[in-house]
C-alpha positions in Angstrom: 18.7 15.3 16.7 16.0 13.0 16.0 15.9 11.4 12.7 12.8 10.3 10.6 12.3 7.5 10.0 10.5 6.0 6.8 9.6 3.0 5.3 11.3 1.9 2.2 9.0 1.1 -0.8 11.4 -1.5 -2.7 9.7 -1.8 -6.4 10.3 -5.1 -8.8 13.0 -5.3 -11.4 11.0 -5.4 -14.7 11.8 -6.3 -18.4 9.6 -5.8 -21.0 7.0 -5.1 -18.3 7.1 -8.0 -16.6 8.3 -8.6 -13.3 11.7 -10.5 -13.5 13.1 -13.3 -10.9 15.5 -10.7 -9.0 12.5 -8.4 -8.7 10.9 -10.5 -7.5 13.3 -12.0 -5.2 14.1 -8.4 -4.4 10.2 -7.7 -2.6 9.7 -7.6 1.0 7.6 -10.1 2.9 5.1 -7.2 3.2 4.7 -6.8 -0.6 3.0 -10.3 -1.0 -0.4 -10.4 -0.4 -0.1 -13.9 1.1 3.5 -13.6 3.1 4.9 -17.1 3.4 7.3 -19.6 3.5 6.7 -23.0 2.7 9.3 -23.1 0.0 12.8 -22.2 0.4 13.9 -19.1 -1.4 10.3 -17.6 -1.8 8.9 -15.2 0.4 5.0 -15.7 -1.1 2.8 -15.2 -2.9 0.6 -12.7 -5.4 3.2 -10.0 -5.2 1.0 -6.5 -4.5 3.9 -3.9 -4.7 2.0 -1.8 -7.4 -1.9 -1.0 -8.8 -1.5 -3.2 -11.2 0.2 -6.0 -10.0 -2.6 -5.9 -6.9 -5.5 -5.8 -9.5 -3.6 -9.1 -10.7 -3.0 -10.8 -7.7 -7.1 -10.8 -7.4 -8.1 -11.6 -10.5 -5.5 -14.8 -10.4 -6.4 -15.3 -7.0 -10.5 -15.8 -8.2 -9.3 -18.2 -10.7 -7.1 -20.7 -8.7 -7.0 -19.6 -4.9 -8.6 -21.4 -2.2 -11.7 -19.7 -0.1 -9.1 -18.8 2.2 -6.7 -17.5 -0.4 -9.5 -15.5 -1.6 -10.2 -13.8 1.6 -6.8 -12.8 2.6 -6.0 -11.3 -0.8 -8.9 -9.2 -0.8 -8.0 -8.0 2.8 -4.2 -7.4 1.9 -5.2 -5.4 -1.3 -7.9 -3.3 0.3 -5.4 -2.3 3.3 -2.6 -1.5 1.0 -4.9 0.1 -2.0 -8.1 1.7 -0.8 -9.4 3.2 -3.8 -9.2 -0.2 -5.7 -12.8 -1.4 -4.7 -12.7 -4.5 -3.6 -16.1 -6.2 -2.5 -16.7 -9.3 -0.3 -17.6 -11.6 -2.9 -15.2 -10.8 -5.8 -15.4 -10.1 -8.8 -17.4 -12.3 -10.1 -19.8 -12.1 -7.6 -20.3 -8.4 -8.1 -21.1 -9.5 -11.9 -23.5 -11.8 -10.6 -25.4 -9.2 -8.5 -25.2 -6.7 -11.3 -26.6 -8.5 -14.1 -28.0 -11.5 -12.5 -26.4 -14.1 -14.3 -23.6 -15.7 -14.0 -19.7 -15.9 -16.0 
């Protein structure tokens, strides 16, 4: 008898709706939208294991990530969340093109 198998969506520990060090120590390498290792003990960074926590991995991401930062969070969140839209440019520049002025 075959079994299914299934992938195990492991959600964060919170307290007082914020995510807490255990949760966060208890996410996969998969739930980060930038998967890494440079320090010991932390398996990346911008945690993306819910709606909201990906909507804030890219608005902290377009204040202090890299170019490159940018670009792979944008790609992780639009792979794991489709129906957040997620353009090119970010944020910001999506402002820009809408009102033509910038932030």
């Amino acid at each position: 008898m075959a079994q299914k198998l299934r992938t195990l969506q492991v959600k964060a520990k919170e307290k007082g709706g914020k995510i807490t060090t255990a949760g966060r120590r208890g996410l996969k390498k998969g739930q980060f939208a930038l998967p890494d290792g440079d320090r010991p003990g932390v398996k990346g960074k911008y945690p993306i294991d819910t709606v909201g926590r990906a909507r804030n991995a890219l608005a902290r991401v377009s204040q202090h990530g890299t170019s490159t930062e940018k670009r792979k969070v944008r790609a992780a969140v639009k792979r794991k969340f489709p129906s957040i839209g997620v353009s090119p440019e970010g944020i910001q520049g999506a402002k820009m093109r809408r009102y033509g002025k910038r932030y």
